[in-house]
N, C-alpha and C positions, 0 to 999 in steps of 0.2 A: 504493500500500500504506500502511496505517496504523500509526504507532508500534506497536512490540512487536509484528511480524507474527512469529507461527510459519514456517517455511520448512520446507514437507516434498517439495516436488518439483525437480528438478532445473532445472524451466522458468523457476521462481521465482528461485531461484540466482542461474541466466544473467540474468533480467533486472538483477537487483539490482547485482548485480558490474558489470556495461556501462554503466551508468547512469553511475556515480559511483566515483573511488577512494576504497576502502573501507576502515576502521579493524577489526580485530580485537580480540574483548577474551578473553583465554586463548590458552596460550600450549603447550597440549597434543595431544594424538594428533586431535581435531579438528580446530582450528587449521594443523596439519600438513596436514589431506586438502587442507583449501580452499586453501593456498597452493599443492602441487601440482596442483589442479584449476586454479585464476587463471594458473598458471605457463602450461600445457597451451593453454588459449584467450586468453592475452595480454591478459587483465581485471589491473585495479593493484589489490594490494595497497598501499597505503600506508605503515602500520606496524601493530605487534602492539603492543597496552598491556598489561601486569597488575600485578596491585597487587604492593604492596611486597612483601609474605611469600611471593610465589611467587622471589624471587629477581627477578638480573636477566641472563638470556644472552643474546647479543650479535645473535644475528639467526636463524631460522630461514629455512635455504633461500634467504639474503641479503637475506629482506625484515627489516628490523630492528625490535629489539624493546626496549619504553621502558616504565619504569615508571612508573605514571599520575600520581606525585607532582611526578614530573621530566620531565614532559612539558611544553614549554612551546606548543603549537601553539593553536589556537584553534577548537575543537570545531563552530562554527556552519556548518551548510550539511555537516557530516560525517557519512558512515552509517557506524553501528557493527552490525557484525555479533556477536554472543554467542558465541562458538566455543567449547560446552561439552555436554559429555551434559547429558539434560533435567533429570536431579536435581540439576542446580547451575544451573540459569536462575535462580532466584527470588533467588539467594545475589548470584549474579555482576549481577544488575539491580540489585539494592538497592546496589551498591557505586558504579556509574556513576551513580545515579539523578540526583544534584548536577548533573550535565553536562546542556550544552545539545547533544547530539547532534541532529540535523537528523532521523532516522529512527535505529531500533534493531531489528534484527531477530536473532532464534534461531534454529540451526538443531535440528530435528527430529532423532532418533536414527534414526529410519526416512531421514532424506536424508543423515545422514553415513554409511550403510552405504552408501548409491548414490554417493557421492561417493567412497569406498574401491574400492568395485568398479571404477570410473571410470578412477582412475589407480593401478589393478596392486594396490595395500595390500590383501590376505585376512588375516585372522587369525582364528583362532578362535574370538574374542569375535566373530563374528558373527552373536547369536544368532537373531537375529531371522530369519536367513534358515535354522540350522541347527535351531530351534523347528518351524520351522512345515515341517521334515521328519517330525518325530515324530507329526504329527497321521497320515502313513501310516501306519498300525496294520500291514500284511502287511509294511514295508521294515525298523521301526523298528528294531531290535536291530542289523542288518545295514549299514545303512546309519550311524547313530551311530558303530558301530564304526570305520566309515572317517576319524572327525575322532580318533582314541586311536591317539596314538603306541605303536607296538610293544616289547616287548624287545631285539629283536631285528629284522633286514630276515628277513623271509618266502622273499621269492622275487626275483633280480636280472639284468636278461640282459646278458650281458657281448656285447656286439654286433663280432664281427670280420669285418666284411667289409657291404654293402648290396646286391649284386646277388644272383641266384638265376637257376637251370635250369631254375623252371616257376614261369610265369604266372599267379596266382593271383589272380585278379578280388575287388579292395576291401582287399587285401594292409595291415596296418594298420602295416606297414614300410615299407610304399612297395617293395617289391622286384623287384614287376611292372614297376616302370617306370625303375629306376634304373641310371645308370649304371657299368659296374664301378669297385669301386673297393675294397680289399682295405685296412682299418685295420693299420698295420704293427706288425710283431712289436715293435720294442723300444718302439712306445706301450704296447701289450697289458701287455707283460710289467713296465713302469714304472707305470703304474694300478695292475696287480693288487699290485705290492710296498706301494704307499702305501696301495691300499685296506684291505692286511693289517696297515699298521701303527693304522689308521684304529679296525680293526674288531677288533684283538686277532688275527690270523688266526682268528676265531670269528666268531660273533652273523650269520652269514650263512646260513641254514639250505639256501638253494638257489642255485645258479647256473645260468642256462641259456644253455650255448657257442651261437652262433647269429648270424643274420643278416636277409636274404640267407639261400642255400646254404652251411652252414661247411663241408661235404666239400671245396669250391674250394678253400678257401682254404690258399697252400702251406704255411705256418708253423701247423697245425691241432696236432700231435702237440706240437711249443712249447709250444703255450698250453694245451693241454691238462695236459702238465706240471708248468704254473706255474699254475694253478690249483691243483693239489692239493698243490704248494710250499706256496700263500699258505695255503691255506684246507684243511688237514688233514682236517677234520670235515666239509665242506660237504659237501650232494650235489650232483653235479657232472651234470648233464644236458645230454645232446650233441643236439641238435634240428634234425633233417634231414628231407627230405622223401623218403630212400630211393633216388632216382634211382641215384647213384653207389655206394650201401652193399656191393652184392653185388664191385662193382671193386675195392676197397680189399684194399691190401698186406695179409702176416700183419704188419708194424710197428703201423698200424695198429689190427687186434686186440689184438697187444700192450699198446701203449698205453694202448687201453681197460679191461686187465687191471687193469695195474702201477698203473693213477690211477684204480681204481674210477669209472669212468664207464660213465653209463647211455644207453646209446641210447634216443631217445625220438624213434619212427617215425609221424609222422603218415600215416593210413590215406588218400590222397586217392582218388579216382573213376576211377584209372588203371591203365593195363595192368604194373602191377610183380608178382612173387609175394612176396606179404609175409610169407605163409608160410614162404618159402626163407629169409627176411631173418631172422625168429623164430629159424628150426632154425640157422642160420647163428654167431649171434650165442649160443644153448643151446651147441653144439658148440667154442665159442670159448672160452666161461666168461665170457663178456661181458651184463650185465644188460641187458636191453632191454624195451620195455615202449612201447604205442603211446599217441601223443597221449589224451587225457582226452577221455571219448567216443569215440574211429574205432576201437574195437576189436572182436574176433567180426567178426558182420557188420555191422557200421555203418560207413557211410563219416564222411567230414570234409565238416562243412556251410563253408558261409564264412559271417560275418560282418559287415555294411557297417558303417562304422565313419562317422558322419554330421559331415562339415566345415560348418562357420559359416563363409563368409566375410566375414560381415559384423561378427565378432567382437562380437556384444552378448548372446551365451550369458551366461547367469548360473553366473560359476564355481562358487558352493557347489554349488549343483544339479546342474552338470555331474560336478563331482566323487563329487557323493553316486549318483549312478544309473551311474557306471564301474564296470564289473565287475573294473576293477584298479587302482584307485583305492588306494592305501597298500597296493600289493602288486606290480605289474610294474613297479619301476623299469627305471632303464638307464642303463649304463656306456657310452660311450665316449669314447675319445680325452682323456682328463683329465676328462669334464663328467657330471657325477650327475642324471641328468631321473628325474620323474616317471612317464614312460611311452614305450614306445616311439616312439605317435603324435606326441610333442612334435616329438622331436628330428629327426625321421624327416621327417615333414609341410614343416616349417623348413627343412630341406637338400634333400629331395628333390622335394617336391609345389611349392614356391616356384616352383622351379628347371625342373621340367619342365612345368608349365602357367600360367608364368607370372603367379604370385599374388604378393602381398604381405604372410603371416600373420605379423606380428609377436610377435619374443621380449625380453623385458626380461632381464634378469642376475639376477632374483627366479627363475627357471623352474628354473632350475639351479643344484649346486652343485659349483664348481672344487675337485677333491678335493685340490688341492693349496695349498690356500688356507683351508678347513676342515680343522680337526685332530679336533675333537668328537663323536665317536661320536652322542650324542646331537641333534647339528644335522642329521644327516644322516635319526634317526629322527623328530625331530619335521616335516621337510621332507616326509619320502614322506605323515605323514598332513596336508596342508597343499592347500587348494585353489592350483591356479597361476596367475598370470594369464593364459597361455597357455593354460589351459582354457574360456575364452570361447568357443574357435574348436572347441567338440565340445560335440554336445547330452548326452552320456554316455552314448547309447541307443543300442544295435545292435543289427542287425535280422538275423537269419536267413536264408538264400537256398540254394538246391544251390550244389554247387562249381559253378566252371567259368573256363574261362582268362581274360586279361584283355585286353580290345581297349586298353587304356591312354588309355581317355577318364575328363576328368574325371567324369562323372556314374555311375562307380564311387563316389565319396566326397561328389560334390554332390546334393541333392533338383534335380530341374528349376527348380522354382522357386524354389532360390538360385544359378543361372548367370544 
């Protein structure tokens, strides 16, 4: 490569980095990617330079960091890397130009967004990749919208429980395949307190109680309770598949009175009368009301919900074509995800088909570790790193039960 090579591929990168330890000149959110990228493949940093007026801190990410004046090393046989967006190449060249660097290379704004994407850093200055969503004229409105943090959370599922009483082929809970396992009352009831101090007991417009089957689950009328404790105002949606609905105590009904809760009865392809469940729930004073779509005569389609294992999904994009993308979060057990699929896929899909999808501490946030109302709105509209591992695309299919093979969630040709 020749003095002052541009670096727009990641190919180029790797070579450069392997060759030679390598000098940095800037000491900013650039600078930063490449050092966790060097970190990641065990290429050396050397040290970071910048001139005088940027200050002088002491090291990023422990590679250290020297101002060019006080540097005493001896520049020959050194590749300097430029670690600066492209409207300060010419500024930051003209500064080192005096030095006898051995090679000098800049990296391209198009190869530090690939270098972000790389090691987990999304942020919203991604334009480059959220640009050239907008060129979709039929998405654009819709899709933008999903990088614009809210007022308010939209829609939240508060997840008590991960198994379930029907098999639901491509399940984006994993619930077809998971093992029982019932999230206990005094978690439940500890999240919801802090999520109310969190959230004002407000700015939550929906909660959906759920799983898994929440009918199982014994502390149901609890948490249902203490929902309408924390969150006065919310709507509270109770989201079952019916099996047990017609069994349940008058407590129960009760229940559903006194904490305004809505049953919301997904219509599946099955031998129930939902009918009965309608008039049942009318004659109660209890609101009900079926899943979005399966009502009248429509049944509930499923959904396949498409795994990357190979994790090199482009999360902007994944994010941008999720149809809940800064809208189905999920609560459980202290941890605020993104999506059900996150958290869900991680514990459960790992675990039963023996995968490896990894999570970073970027994916979630510990509600009890966040106080900011606001950290939590700008999170939900946030691509995750863990959205690597889903194409954002889901594809339509009839219902129908699940054999619990992976190629419910894999293309064949990614096993």
């Amino acid at each position: 490569m020749e003095l002052g090579t541009l670096l727009k591929q990641m190919e180029q990168l790797d070579d450069v980095l392997s060759k030679h330890p390598c000098l940095l000149y800037g000491a900013g959110k650039v600078a930063k990617a490449i050092v966790q990228y060097a970190s990641k493949r065990n290429y050396k940093i050397e040290g970071i330079l910048v001139s005088k007026k940027q200050g002088n801190p002491n090291n990023i990410m422990g590679i250290p960091v020297w101002i060019m004046e006080k540097y005493h090393g001896d520049f020959s046989g050194k590749y300097l890397i430029i670690s600066a967006m492209e409207n300060l190449h010419k500024e930051l060249a003209d500064e080192v130009s005096s030095e006898n660097f051995e090679k000098q290379y800049f990296i391209s704004n198009e190869l530090f967004q690939q270098v972000r994407f790389t090691v987990g850093d999304y942020g919203l200055e991604c334009l480059s990749k959220i640009e050239k969503l907008k060129e979709e004229v039929a998405y654009q409105e819709m899709r933008l919208l999903r990088f614009v943090p809210r007022p308010c959370l939209e829609y939240m599922v508060l997840n008590i429980l991960d198994h379930c009483n029907l098999r639901c082929k491509g399940c984006d809970h994993f619930a077809c395949v998971a093992d029982p396992y019932f999230v206990a009352y005094e978690s439940i009831h500890n999240d919801l307190a802090r999520l109310s101090e969190i959230f004002h007991g407000d700015y939550i417009m929906q909660i959906a109680v759920m799983g898994g089957e929440p009918l199982l689950h014994p502390d149901l009328l609890k948490i249902l309770r203490d929902v309408r404790k924390h969150f006065p105002h919310t709507i509270i949606r109770l989201t079952t598949n019916g099996l047990l609905l017609l069994k349940q105590r008058e407590s129960f009904w009760k229940a559903c009175r006194d904490y305004d809760v809505t049953i919301v009865n997904t219509k599946y392809p099955i031998n129930l009368d939902f009918e009965k469940m309608e008039e049942k729930a009318r004659c109660e004073g209890v609101k009900f009301q079926f899943f979005e779509g399966t009502g009248n005569h429509v049944v509930k389609k499923s959904f396949k919900k498409m795994i990357n294992l190979k994790g090199n999904s482009n999360p902007v994009e994944s994010f941008a074509h999720c149809h809940i993308s800064n809208y189905g979060n999920f609560l459980m057990e202290g941890k605020f995800y993104g999506c059900p699929f996150s958290c869900q896929s991680y514990r459960i899909f790992n675990q039963k088909f023996h995968q490896d999808l990894r999570m970073t501490d970027k994916d979630f946030l510990d509600i009890y570790k966040v106080e900011d109302m606001q950290k939590f709105l700008d999170f939900a509209a946030q691509p995750k790193y863990y959205c690597r591992y889903c194409t954002g695309v889901s594809s339509l299919f009839d219902w129908e039960r699940s054999k619990k093979e992976i190629s419910e969630w894999i293309d064949e040709e990614g096993l």
